[in-house]
N, CA, C and O of each residue as an XYZ file, in Angstrom:
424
protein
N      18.823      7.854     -3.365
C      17.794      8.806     -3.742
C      16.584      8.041     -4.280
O      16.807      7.223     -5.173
N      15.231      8.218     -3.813
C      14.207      7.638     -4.175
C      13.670      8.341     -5.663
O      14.068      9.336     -6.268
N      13.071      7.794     -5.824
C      12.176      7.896     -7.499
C      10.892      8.982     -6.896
O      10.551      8.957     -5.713
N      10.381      9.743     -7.731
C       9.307     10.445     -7.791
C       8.329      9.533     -8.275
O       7.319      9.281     -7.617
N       8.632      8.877     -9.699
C       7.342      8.420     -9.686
C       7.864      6.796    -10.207
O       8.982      6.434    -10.574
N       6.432      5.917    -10.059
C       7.295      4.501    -10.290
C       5.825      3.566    -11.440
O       4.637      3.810    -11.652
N       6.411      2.915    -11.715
C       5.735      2.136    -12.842
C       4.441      0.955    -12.205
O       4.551      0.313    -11.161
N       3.521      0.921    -12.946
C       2.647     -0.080    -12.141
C       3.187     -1.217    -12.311
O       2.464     -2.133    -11.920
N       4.327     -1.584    -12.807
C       4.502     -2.965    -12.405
C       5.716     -3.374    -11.013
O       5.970     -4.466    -10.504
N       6.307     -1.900    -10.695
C       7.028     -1.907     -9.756
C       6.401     -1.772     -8.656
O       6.986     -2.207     -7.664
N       4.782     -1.026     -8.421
C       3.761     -0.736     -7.426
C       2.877     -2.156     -7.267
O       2.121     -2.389     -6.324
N       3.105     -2.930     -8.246
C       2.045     -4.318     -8.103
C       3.346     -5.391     -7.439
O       2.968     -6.306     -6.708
N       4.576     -5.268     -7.668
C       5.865     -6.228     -6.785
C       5.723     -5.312     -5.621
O       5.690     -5.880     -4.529
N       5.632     -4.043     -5.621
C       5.804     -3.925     -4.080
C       4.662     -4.485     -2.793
O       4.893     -4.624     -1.591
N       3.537     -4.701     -3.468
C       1.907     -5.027     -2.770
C       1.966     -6.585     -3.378
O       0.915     -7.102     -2.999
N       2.517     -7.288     -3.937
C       2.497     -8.207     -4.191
C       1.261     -8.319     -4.597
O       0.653     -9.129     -3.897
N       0.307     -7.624     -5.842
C      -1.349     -7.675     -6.136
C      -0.577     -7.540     -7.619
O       0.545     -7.066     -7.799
N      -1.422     -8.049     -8.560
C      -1.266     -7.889     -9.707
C      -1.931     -6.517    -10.676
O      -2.826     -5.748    -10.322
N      -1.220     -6.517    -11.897
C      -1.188     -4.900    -12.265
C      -2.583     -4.652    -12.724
O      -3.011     -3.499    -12.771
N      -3.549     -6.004    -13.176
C      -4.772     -5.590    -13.132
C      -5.870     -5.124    -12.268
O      -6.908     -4.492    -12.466
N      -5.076     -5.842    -10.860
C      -6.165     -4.937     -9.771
C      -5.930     -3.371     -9.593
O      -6.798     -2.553     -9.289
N      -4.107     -3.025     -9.933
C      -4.258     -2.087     -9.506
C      -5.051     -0.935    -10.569
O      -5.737      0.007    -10.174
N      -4.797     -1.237    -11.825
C      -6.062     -0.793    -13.029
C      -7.468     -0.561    -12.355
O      -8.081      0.472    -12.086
N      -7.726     -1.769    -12.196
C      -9.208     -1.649    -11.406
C      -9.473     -0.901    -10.303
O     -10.589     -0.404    -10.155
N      -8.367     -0.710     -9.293
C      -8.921      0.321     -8.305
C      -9.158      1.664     -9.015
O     -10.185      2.322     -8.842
N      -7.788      2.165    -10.113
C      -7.670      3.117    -10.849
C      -9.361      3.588    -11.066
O      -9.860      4.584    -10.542
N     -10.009      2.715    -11.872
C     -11.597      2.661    -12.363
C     -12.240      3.150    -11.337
O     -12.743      4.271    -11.405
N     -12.322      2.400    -10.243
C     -13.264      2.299     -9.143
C     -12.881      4.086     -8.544
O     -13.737      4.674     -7.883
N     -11.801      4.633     -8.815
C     -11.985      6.005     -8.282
C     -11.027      6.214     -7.207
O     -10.775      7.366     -6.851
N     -10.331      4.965     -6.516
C      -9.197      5.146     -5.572
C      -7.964      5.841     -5.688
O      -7.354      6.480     -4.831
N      -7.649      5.588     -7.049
C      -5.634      6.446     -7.290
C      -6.787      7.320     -8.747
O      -7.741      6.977     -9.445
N      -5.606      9.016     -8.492
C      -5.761      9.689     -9.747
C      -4.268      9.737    -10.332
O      -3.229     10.173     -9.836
N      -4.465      9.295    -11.232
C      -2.312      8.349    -11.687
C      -2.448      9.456    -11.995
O      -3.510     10.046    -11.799
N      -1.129     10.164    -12.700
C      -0.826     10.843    -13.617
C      -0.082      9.857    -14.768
O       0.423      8.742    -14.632
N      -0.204     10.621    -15.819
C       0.146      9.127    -17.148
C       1.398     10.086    -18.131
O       1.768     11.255    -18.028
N       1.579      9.585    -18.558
C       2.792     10.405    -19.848
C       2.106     10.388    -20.759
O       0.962      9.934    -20.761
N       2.604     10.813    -21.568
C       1.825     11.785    -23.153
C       2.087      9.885    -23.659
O       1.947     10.073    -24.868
N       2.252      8.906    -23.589
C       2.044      7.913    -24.379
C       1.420      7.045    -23.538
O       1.651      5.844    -23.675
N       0.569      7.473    -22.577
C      -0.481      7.353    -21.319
C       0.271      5.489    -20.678
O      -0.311      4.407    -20.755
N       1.399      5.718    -20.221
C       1.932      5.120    -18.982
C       1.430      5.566    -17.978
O       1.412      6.795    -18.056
N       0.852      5.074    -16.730
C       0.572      4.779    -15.592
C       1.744      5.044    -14.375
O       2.427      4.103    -13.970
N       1.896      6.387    -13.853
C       3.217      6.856    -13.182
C       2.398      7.269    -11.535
O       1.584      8.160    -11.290
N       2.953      6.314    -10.697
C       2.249      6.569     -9.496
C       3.580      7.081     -8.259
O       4.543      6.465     -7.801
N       2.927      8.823     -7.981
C       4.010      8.719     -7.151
C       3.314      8.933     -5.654
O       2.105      9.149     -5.578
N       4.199      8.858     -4.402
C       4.242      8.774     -2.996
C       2.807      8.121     -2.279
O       2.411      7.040     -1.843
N       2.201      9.843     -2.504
C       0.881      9.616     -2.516
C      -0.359      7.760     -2.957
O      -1.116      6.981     -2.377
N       0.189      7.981     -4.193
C      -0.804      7.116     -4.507
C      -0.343      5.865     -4.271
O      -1.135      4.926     -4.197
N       1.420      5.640     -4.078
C       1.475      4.474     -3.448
C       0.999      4.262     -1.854
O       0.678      3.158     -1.415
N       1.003      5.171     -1.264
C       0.249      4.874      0.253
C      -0.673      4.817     -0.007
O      -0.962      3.798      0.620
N      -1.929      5.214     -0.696
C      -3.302      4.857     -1.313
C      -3.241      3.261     -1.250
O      -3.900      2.482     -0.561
N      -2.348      3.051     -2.087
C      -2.210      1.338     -2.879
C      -2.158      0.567     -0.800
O      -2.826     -0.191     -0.097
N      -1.081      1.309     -0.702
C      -0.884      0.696      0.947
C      -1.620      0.566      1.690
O      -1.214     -0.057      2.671
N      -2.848      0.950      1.725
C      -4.377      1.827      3.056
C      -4.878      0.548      1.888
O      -4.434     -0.574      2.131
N      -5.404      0.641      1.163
C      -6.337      0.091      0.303
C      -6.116     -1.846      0.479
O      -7.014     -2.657      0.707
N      -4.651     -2.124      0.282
C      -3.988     -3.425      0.578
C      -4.325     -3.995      1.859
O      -4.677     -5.175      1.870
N      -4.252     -3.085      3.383
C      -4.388     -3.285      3.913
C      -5.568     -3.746      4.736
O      -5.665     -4.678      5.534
N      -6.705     -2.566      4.203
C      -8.202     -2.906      4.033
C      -8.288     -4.214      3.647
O      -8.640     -4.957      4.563
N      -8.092     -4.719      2.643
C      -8.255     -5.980      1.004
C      -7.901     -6.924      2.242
O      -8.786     -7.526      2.850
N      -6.315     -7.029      2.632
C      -5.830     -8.295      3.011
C      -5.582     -8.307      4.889
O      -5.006     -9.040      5.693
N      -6.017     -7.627      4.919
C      -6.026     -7.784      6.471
C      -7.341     -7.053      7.600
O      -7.302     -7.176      8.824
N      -7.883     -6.684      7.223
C      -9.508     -6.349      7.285
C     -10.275     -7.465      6.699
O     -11.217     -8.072      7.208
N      -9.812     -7.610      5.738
C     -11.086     -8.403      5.026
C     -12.284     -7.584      4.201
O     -13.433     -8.021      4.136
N     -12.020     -6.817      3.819
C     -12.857     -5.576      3.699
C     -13.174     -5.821      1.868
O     -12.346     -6.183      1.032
N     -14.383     -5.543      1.684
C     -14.272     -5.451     -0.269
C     -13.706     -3.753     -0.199
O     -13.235     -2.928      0.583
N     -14.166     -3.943     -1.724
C     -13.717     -2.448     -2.504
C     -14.420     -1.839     -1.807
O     -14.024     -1.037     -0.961
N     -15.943     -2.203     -2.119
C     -17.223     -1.100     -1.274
C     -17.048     -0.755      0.111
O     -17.300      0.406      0.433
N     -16.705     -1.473      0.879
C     -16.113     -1.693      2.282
C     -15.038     -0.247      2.396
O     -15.166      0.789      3.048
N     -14.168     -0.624      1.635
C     -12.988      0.115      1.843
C     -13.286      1.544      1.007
O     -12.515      2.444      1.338
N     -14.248      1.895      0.006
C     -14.771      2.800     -0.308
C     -15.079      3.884      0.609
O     -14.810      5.086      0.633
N     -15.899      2.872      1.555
C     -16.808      3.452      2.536
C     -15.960      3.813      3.529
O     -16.293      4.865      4.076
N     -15.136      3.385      3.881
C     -14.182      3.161      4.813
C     -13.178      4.796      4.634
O     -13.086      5.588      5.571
N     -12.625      4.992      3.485
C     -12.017      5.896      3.154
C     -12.463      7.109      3.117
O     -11.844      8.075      3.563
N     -13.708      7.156      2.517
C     -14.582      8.990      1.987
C     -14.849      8.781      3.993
O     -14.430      9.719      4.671
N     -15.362      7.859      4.570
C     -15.308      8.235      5.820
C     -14.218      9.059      6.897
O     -14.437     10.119      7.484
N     -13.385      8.486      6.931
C     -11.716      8.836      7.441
C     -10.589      8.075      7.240
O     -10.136      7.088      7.820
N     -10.093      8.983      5.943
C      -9.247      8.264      5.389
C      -7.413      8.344      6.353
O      -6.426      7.609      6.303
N      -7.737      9.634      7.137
C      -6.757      9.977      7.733
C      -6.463      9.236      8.756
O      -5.272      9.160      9.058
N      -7.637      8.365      9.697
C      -7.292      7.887     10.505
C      -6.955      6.178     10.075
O      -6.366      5.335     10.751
N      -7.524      6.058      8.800
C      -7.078      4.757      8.245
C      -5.605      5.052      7.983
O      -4.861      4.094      8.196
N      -4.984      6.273      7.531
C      -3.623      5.801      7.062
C      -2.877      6.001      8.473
O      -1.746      5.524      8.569
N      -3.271      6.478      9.253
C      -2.199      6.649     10.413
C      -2.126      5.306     11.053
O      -0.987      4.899     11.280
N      -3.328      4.385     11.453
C      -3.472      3.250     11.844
C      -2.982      2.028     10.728
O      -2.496      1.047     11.291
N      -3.031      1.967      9.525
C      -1.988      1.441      8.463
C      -0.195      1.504      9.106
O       0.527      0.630      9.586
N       0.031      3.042      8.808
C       1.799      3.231      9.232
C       1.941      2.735     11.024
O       2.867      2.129     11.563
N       0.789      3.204     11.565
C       1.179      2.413     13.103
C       1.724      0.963     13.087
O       2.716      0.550     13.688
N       0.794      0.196     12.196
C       0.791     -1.229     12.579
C       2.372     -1.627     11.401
O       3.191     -2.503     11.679
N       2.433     -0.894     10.366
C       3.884     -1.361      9.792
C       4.948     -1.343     10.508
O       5.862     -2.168     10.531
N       4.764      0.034     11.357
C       6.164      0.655     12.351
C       5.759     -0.674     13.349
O       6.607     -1.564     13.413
N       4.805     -0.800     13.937
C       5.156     -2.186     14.953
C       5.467     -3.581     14.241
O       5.947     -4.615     14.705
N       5.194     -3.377     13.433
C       5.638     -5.511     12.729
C       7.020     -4.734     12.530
O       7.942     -5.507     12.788
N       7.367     -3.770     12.247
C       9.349     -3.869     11.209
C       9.911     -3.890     12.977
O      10.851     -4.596     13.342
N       9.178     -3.038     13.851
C       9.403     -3.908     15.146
C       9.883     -4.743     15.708
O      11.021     -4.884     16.155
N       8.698     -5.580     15.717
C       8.852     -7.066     16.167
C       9.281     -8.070     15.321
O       9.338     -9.258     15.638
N       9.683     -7.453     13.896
C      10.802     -8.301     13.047
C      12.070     -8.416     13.650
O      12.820     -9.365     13.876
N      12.134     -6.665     13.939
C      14.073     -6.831     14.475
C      14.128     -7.371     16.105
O      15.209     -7.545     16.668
N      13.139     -7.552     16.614
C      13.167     -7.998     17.776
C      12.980     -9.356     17.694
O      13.159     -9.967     18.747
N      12.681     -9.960     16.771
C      12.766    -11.191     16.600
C      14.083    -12.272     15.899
O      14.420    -13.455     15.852
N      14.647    -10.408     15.261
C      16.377    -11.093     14.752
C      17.057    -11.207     16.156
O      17.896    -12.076     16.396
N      16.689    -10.381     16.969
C      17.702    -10.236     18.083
C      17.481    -11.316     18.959
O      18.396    -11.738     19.666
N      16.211    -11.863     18.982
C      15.870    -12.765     19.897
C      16.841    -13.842     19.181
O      17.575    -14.497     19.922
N      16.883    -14.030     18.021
C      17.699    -15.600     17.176
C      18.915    -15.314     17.575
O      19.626    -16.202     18.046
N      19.408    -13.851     17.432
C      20.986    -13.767     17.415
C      21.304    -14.530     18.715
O      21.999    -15.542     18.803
N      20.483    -13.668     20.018
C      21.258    -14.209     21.142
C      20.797    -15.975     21.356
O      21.574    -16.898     21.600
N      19.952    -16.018     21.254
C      19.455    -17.413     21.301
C      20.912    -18.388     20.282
O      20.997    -19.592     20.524
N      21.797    -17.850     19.369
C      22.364    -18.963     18.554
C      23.657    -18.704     19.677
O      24.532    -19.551     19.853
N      23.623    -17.545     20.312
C      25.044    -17.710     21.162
C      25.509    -18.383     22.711
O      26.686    -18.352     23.070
């Protein structure tokens, strides 16, 4: 059973980015967290695919914040569908690349 909501330091190991950038996007207007009454930082589904579209912009676009700002209020829908496309093809060509080793060791 998955978690509803998860901690920014479990959302900064999953993006491998540290918990101050993800603060800073917070600022910049990208994630609206919801926080607990002792204002923890609780990000659920949503705003981790935010973190995901946004990562992807950052580290594989090449894109700044402003970039990816622009990028998003533009169409953000077709950024996240083209994000989950390209994950579903690399977890892909990962297992096609176990299979290629398996038979290759036999």
């Amino acid at each position: 059973m998955e978690k509803v909501y998860y901690s920014i330091a479990e959302v900064a190991k999953m993006f491998n980015v540290n918990p101050s950038a993800l603060r800073y996007w917070e600022k910049q207007g990208f994630l609206k967290l919801r926080r607990t009454d002792k204002g923890t930082r609780q990000y659920n589904k949503s705003d981790i695919e935010t973190v995901r579209i946004v990562c992807h912009l950052i580290n594989e676009k090449g894109m700044t914040l402003d970039g990816v700002k622009r990028e998003l209020s533009a169409n953000k829908k077709t950024v996240a569908t083209t994000v989950d496309v390209i994950n579903r093809l690399q977890a892909v060509r990962d297992e096609l690349q176990a299979l290629k080793k398996a038979f290759d060791s036999i």
